[in-house]
C-alpha positions as CSV (number, residue, x, y, z in Angstrom):
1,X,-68.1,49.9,-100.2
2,X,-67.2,53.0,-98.4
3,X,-67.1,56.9,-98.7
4,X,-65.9,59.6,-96.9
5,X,-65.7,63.6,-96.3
6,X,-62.4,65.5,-95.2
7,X,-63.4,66.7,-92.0
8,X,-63.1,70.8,-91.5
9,X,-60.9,69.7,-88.3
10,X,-58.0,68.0,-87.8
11,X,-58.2,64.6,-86.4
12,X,-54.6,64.2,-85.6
13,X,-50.6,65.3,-85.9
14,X,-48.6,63.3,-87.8
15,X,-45.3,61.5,-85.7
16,X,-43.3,64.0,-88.3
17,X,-45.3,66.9,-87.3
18,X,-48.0,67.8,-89.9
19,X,-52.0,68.5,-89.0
20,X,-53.7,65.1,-90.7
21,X,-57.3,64.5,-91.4
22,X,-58.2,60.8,-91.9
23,X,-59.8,60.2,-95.2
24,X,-60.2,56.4,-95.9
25,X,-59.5,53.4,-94.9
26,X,-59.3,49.6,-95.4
27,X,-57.5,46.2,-95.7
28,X,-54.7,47.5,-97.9
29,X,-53.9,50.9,-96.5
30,X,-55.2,54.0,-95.9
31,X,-55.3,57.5,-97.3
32,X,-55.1,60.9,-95.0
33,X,-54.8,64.8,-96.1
34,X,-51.7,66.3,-94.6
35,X,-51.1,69.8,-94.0
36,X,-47.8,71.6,-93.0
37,X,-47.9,75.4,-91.9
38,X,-46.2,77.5,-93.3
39,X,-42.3,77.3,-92.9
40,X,-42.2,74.5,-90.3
41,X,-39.7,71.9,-90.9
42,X,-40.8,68.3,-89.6
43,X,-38.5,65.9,-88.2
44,X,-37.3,63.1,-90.0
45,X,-38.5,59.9,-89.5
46,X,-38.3,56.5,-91.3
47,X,-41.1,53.8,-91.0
48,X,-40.7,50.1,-90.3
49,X,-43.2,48.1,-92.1
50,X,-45.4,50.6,-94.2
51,X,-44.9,52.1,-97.7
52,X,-46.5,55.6,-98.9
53,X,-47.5,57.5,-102.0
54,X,-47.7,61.6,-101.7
55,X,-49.9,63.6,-104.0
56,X,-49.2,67.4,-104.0
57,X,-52.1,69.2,-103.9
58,X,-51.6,72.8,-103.1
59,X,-48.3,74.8,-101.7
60,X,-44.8,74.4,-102.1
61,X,-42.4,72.5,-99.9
62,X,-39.1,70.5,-100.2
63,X,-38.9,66.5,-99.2
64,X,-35.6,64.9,-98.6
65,X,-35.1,60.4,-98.8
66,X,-32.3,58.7,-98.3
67,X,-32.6,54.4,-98.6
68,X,-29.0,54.4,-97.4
69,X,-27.6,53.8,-101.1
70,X,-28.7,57.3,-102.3
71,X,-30.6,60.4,-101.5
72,X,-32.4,63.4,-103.0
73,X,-34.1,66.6,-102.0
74,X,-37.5,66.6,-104.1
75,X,-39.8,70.0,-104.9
76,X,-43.1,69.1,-103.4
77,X,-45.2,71.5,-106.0
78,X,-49.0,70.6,-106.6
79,X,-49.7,68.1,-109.4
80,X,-45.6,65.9,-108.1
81,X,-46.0,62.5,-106.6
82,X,-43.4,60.7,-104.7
83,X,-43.2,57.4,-102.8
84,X,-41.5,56.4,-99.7
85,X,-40.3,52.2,-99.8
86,X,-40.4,51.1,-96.4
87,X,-37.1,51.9,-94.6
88,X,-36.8,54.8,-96.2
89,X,-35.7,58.1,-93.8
90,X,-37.1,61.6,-95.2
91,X,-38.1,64.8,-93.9
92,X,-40.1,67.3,-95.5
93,X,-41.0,71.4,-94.9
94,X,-43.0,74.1,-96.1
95,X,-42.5,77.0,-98.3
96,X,-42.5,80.1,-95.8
97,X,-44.9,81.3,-97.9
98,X,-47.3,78.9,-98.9
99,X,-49.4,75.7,-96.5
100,X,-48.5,72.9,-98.3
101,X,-50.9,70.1,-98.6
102,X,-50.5,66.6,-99.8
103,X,-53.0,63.2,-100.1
104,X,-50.4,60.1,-98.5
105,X,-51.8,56.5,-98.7
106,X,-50.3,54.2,-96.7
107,X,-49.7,50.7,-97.3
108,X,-50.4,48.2,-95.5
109,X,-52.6,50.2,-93.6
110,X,-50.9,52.2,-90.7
111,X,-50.4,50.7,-87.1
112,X,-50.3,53.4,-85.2
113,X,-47.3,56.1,-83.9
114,X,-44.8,53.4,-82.9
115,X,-44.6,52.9,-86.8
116,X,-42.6,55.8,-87.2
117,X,-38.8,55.9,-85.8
118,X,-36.5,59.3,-85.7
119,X,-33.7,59.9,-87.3
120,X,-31.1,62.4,-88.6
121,X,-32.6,64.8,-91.6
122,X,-30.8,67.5,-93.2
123,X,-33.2,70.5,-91.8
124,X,-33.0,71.3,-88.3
125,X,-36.7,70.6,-87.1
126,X,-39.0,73.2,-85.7
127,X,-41.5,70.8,-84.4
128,X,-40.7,68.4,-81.7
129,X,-43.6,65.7,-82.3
């Protein structure tokens, strides 16, 4: 059995662009706490073997998914979930006026930055990496 505490710091950026702090992880997945500044656009990205499940926590944002039969932009406001199937592209952003925050598990557990391959979005990024 294990337990954890969301670091002050941020252990890492996200291949999209967001600040992440690791939060758990195991056999099945794993479970971070994502932040995006305010009014930055992340690029859009699709994974190659993993699935994930967002939980709003604070902020306001915008996510966009396409599976390649259909696509939709989602409010990310705190208390929505949303899941990305494997193969799915998306891109998300902030509200310029609020940090958004989110929980994302994983699953299976993520491999590492190569997971992540870039594609077209529907916002013109303002990160690069």
């Amino acid at each position: 059995m294990k337990q954890s505490r969301l670091n002050e710091k941020f252990d890492a950026k996200s291949p999209a662009g967001a600040d992440i702090r690791f939060i758990m992880d195991g056999p099945t997945g794993n479970m971070i706490h994502s932040t995006v500044p305010l009014g930055q656009i992340n690029r859009a990205t699709r994974h190659k073997t993993v699935s994930e499940f967002w939980h709003v926590l604070d902020g306001k944002g915008q996510i966009w998914r396409s599976d390649g039969h259909s696509e939709s932009v989602v409010d990310l406001l705190p208390g929505v979930s949303i899941d990305i199937p494997v193969g799915t592209a998306f891109q998300y952003r902030s509200d310029d006026k609020e940090v958004l925050k989110f929980i994302c598990i994983s699953m299976p557990p993520w491999p590492g930055d190569d997971e992540a391959e870039y594609v077209d979005g529907i916002w013109q990024a303002t990160v690069t990496a």
